[in-house]
N, C-alpha and C positions, 0 to 999 in steps of 0.2 A: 570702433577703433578711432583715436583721435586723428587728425591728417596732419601728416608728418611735415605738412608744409609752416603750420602754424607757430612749431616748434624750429624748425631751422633759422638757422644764423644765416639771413642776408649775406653773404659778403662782397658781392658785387652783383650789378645787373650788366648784361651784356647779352645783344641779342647775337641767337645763335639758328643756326641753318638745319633743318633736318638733314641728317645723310644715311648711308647705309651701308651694308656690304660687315664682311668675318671683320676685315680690318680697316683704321682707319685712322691716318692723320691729324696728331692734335697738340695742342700747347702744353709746356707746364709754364705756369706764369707765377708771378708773385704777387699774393692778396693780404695786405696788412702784415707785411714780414712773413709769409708762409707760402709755401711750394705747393700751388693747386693747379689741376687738369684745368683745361679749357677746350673747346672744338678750335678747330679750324678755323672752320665758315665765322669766327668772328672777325677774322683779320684780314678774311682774303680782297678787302677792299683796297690793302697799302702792303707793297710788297715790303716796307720795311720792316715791317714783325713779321720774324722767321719761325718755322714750325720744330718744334720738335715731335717725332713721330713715337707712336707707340705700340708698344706689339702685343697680340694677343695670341690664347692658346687655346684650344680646346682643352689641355687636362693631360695626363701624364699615361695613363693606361694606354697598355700600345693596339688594344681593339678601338677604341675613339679616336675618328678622324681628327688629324690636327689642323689647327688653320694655322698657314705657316704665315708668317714672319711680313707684312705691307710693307716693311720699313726696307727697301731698295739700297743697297749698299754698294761702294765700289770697295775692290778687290783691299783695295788701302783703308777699309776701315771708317769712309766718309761718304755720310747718307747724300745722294744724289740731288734731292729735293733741296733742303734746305742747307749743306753744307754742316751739317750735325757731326762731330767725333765720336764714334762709337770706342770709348773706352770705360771696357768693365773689369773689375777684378772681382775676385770672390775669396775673403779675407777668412773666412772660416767655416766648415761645416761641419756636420755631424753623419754619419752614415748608419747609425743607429732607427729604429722604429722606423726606418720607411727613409731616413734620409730627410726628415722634413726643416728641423731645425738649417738655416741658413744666414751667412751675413755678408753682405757683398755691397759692392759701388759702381755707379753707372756714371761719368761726366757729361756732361749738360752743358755747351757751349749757345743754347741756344733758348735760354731764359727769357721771360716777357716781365716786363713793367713799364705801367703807362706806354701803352702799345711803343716799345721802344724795345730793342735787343737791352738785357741788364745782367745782374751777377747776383749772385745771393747763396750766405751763409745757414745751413739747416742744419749745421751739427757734427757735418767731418769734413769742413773746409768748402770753401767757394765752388760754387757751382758740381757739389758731388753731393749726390741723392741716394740713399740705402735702400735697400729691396727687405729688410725684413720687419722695418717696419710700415706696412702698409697702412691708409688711413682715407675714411672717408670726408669728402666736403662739398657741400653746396656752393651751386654753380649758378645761378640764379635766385630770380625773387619768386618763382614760380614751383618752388616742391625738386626742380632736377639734382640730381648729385652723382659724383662720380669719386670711384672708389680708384686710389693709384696706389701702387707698387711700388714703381720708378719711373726714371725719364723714360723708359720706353715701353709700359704696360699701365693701362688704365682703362676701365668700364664705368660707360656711360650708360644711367640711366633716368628717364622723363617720367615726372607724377602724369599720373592717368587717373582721373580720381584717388579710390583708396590703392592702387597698386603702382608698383614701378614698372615701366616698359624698355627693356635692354635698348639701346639706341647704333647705330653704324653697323647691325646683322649681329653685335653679338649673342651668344646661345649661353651665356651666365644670366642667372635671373636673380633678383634682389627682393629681397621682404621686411615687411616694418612692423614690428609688433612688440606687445609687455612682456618681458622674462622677467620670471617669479626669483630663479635664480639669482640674477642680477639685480633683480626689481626696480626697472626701470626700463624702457621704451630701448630697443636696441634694430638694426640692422642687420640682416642676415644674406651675407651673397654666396651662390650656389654655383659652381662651376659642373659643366658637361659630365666631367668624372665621378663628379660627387662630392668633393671639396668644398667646405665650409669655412665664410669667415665671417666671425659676428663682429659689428662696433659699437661702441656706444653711442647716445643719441646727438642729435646736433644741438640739442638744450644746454645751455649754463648751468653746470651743476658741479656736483664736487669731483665728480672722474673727467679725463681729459675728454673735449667734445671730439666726438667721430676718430676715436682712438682703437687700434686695435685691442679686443679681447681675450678672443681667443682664435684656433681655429682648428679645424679638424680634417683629417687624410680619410679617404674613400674605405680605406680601413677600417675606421671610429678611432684612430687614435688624435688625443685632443694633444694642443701646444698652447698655454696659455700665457699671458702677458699680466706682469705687474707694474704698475706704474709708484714712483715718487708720491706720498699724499702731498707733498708742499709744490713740488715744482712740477708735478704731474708727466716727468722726465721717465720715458721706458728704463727699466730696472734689471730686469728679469724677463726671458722667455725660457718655460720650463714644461716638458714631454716627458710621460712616465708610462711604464706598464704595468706597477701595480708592484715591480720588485725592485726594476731599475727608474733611477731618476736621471734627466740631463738638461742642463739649463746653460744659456746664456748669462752670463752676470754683464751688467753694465756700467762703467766708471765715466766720471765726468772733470772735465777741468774746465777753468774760463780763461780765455784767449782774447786777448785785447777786451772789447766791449761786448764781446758775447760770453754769455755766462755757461752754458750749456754744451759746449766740444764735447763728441766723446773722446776718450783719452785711450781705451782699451775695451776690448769686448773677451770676455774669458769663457772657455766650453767644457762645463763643471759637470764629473759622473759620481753620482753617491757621496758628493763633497768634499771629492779628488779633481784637483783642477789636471786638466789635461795640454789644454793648448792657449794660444790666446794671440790677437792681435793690438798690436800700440801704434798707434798714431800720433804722429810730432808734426806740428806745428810751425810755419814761420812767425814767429811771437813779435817781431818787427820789421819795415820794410825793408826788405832785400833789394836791394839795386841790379838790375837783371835776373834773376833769381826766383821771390814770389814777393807778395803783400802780406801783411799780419792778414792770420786767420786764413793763409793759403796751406792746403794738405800738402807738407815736407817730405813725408814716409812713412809707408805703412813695413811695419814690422812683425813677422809671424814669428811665434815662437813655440816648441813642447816643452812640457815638465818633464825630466829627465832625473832621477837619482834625486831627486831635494830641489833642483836649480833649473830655472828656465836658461833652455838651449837656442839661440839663433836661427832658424833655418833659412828664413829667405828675407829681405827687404828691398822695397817696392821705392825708389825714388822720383821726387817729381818736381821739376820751373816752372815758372808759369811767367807771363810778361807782365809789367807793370808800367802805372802809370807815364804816359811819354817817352815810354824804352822805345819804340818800336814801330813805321806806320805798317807792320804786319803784326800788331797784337793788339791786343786789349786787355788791360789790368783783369787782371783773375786768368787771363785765358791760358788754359793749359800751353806749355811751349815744347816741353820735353820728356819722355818716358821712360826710365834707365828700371829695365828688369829686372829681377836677384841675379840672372849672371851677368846683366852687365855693371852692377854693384859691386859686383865681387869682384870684377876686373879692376874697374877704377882705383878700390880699397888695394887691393892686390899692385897698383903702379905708381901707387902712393901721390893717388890725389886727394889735395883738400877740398872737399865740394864746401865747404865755406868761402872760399877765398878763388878756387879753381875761376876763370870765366868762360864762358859757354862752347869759345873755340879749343879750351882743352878735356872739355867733358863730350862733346858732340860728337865724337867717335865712337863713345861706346853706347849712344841713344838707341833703345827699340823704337821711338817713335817722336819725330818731332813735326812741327804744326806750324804753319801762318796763317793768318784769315785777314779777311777785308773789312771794311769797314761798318758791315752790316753782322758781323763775328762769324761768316762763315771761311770754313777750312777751303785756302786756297791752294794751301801747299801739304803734302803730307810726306812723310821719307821715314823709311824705314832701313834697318841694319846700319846702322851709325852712315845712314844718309846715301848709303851708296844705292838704292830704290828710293827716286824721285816721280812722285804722281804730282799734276798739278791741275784745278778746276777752274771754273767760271761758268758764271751764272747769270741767265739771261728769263725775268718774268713775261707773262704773257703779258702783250701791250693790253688786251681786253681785262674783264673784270670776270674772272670767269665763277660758273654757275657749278654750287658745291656738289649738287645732285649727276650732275652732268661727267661721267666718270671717263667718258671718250674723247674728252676735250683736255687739253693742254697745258700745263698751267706753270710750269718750270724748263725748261731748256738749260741744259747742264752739259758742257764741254768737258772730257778729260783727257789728260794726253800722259803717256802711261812712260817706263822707265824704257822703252823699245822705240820712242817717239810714236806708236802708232798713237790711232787716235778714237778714243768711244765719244760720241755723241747720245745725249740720255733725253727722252719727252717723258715728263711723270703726269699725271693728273694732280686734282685738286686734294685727293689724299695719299699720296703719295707713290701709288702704285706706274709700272713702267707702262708708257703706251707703244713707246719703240724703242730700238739700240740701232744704230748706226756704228760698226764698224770700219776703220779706215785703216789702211797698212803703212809705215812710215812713209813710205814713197808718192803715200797719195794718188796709187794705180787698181789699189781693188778695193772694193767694199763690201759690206754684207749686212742685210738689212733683218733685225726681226722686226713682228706686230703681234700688236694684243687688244683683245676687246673684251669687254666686261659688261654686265647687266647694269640691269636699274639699281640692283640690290649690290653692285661692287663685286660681283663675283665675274674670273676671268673665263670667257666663254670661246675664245681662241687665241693660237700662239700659232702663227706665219711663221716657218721657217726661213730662211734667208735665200730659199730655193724658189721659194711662192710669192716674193717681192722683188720689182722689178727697178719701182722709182716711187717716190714720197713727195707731198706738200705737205706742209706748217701751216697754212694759211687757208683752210678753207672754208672758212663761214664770214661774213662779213662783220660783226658782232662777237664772235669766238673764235678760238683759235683748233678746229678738228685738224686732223691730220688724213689725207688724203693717201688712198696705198693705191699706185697703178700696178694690175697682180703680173704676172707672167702665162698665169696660164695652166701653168703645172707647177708642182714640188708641195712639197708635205706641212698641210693643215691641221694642226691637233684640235679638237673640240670638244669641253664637257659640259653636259648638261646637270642637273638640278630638279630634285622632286618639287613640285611645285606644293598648294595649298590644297588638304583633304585626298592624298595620294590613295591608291586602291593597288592592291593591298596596301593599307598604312601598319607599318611596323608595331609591332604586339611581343606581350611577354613570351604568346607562344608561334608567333606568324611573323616571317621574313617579310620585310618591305620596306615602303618608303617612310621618310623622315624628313618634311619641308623644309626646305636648305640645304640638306646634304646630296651629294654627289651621288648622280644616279648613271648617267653613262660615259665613258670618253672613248670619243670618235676619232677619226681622220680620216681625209678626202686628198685626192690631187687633184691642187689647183682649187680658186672659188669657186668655180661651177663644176667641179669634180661632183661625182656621188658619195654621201656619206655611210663608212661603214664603219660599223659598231667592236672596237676592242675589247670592252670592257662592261658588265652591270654590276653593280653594286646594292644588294638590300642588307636591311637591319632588323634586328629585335631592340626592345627596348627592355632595361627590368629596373621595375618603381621603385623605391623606398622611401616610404610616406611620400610627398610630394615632388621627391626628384627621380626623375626621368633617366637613367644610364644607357646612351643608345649608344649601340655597339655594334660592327659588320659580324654578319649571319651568314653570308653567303656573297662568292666572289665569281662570276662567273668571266670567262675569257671564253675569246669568239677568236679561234684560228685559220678560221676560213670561211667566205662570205654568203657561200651558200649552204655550210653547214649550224649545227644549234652548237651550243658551247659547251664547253667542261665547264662544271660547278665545283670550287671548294667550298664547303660549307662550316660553319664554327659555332660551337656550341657551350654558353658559359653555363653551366648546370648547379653549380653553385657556389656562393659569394659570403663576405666578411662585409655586410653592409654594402658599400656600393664598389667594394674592392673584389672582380674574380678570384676563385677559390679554385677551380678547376673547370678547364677550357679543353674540351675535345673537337681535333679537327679533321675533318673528311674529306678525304682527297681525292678527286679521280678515278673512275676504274679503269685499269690499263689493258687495254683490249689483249685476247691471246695471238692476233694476229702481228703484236706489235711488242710479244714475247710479254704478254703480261698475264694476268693471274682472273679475267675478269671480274675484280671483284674491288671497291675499294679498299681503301686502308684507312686508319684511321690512327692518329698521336693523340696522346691526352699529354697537359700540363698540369702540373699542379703550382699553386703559388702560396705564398705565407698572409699573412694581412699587411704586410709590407710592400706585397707584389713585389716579394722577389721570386722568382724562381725557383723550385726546391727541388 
């Protein structure tokens, strides 16, 4: 096999930090006009590049643990760490075959170029990135590449010789090899569930480089992707089962100097269009309002009787150039829902001409940020919840491996005047919450600590914290907990490397990395007792792995052994369960039960749905 390093496209070098851990804080930055992942640990020397984080998942099947969500949010919708705005829509789907067809947008207030905060246009207005079309790109000069989604989901992985190695504890794995099919050198990434998505190669050649292909549901049902031969512009995503067809179509317009806007995305069955969304443009600069090439609104529509029907539109400001020393040109300013659209149209306002003091009332959501483009101010319900942040870095230069140290202090003070205090680490997970009550007479502390690998191995109640430092290494910034003594400790552990029993297609056990007990103790030097064990089976198909809980066992009392529910996936649609029988308990007769267990069986379609 040739090495895949030989063949990628340089497009930047930048030296980067090993990390680890399910999840993990990272950039999207911009490489030669295009929207690429980047770690962290390349920035963490100058707080002015801000991170935007990204979330990962284990997979959809609800037997595979999920890894939730690193990216720490306040109630208002703004990531903690960096002041990131989390607004998504999801402009169209399909519920057909599994649900897989998808098109949606995630805002990105938190763009890199030339290690600077920047703005950039990829296709549906300034700083708004789509989720269905994923794409891989090289991150180095050294073979690495990482595969993203959106602003906030991207897998990283490091050449190791001939193979890729998943990087920050993810459990997706990636392959490089010739498909005869395509014939040509493609990419293949494997997700926990079983989820495939192939791209093409990082080589110049006539397909778009590290474009998506195809990809396929734990099912086998495939979604494939057609590209433009001229402008190599996604065209078509199209899922069939052999009777039904359903596809994306994709339309293009050019917007100022970018030639490539999508302009509509349509969701076609047997070559009846059914639904679709249009996206309009501010085609010139708006004077409070937005910039050319800023997203104006998105519009849903069904086909109804011959004519497409209205259902919802989605409006949106943004601040521009020297409007504002709380914006920044592109920066999202205001979000008017479909009903508070419908309001506005309904009170006979011109959002052309209206200015912001008479459309602000009917905002789901509007924004200020500082000069580094993070959200300082956030207000929801046409402003009547007012959240407000700040943001203080560690003075040290902190060390990315190092997951118990400090590395953001984030103030917010919420619509009640009380007040949250946030410590995140270097990827963006919480290491405390300090709670404060308007009055500034009570407060309430949690903790958390995490391994080598970023997984959290305790959460301090606010009952087992007494009083805190920020300040306790001379070089770094740990956080110091003085305990109380008593109050409730959660603690989970982790199978470690070569687990005994190691989980098998026919033997319950462990799987390194996943979740093998969770405890609680009163107080630190409390005695720890065991809530909870956790093993797995695994079932292969060809080279992937589907490990799934087998058995759940719960510990009701400390000197007793526990109840076992046990689960049994007996047989499967590729790496999608087919039917899951579960075992529950026997309920003693002395406790009016039957001594005997009992047992449910599911059955599911190749859909996983439920039948």
């Amino acid at each position: 096999m040739r090495r895949p390093e030989t063949v990628a496209r340089s497009l930047a070098t930048e030296q980067t930090v090993e990390g680890s851990g399910d999840c993990a804080v990272k950039l999207i930055v911009l490489v030669n006009g295009r929207a690429e992942a980047r770690p962290l640990a390349t920035f963490l020397n100058n707080f002015k590049e801000l991170i935007m984080p990204l979330e990962t998942s284990a997979g959809s099947n609800a037997s595979v643990p999920i890894c939730l969500p690193c990216v720490f949010s306040s109630i208002a919708s703004v990531n903690y760490y960096n002041g990131a705005v989390r607004q998504a829509k999801m402009d169209l789907m399909s519920t057909a075959f599994g649900g897989g067809l998808t098109h949606g947008r995630r805002y990105c207030n938190q763009l890199q170029q030339n290690d600077a905060p920047a703005s950039a246009n990829v296709g549906v207005g300034f700083n708004w990135l789509t989720s269905s079309q994923p794409s891989l790109t090289s991150v180095d000069s050294q073979g690495s590449v990482a595969v993203t989604f959106d602003s906030n989901e991207a897998y990283w992985f490091k050449l190791d010789g001939d193979t890729y190695a998943a990087r920050y504890g993810a459990k997706h794995t990636l392959a490089y090899g010739y498909d005869a099919a395509v014939q040509e050198y493609v990419y293949t990434l494997t997700a926990p569930d079983g989820r495939k998505w192939q791209f093409y190669d990082l080589a110049t050649g006539s397909n778009p480089s590290g474009a998506l292909i195809k990809s396929c549901l734990p099912g086998g049902q495939t979604i494939t992707a057609t590209y433009d031969g001229t402008t190599h512009q996604l065209s078509r995503l199209e899922q069939t089962d052999g009777t039904t067809t359903e596809s994306f179509e994709y339309a293009y317009q050019q917007v100022g100097e970018t030639p490539y806007m999508i302009a509509s995305v349509t969701l076609v069955r047997d070559n009846v269009s059914l639904q679709r969304v249009i996206y309009a443009y501010y085609i010139t600069d708006s004077a409070g309002k937005g910039t050319a090439g800023d997203l104006k609104s998105a519009t849903q529509q069904d086909y109804v009787d011959g004519a497409w029907v209205t259902r919802d539109v989605t409006y949106y400001r943004y601040y521009t150039q020297g409007e504002s020393s709380y914006g920044f040109a592109h920066g999202l300013k205001y979000v008017f829902g479909p009903q508070g659209y419908r309001d506005m149209i309904a009170a006979g306002v011109d959002l052309d001409t209206a200015d912001d003091a008479h459309v602000a009332p009917y905002a789901d959501n509007h924004y200020q940020y500082d000069g580094y483009q993070r959200a300082i101010t956030a207000q929801s319900a046409g402003g009547s919840q007012a959240y407000s942040f700040s943001y203080l870095p560690t003075p040290h230069t902190p060390v990315a491996s190092e997951y118990n140290q400090w590395s953001m202090k984030t103030d917010e003070t919420r619509p009640d005047l009380s007040k949250l205090t946030v410590y995140t680490n270097s990827i963006g997970q919480p290491l405390l919450k300090k709670l404060t009550d308007a009055s500034d007479t009570e407060s309430w502390i949690e903790y958390f600590v995490y391994d080598a690998n970023a997984r959290q191995t305790e959460h301090w109640s606010p009952a087992a914290v007494a009083s805190f430092t920020d300040t306790g290494g001379a070089s770094s910034d740990e956080i110091v907990v003085t305990a109380t003594g008593e109050g409730l400790i959660r603690l989970t552990t982790y199978y470690g490397a070569n687990p005994s029993p190691a989980a098998s297609e026919s033997t319950a056990g462990g799987v390194e990395g996943y979740v093998e007990f969770q405890k609680v103790k009163n107080g630190s030097g409390g005695t720890e007792i065991k809530i909870s064990e956790t093993k797995y089976k695994k079932h292969t198909v060809g080279s992937t792995d589907i490990c799934y809980v087998a058995e759940q066992t719960v510990y009701q009392e400390v000197a007793s052994g526990g109840i076992t529910t046990s689960f049994a996936n007996k047989s499967w649609y590729s790496c999608q369960v087919q039917q899951r029988t579960t075992t529950l308990p026997a309920v003693t007769a002395g406790k009016n039960g039957s001594n005997s267990p009992a047992t449910r069986k599911e059955y599911f379609d190749e859909y996983g749905n439920l039948t």
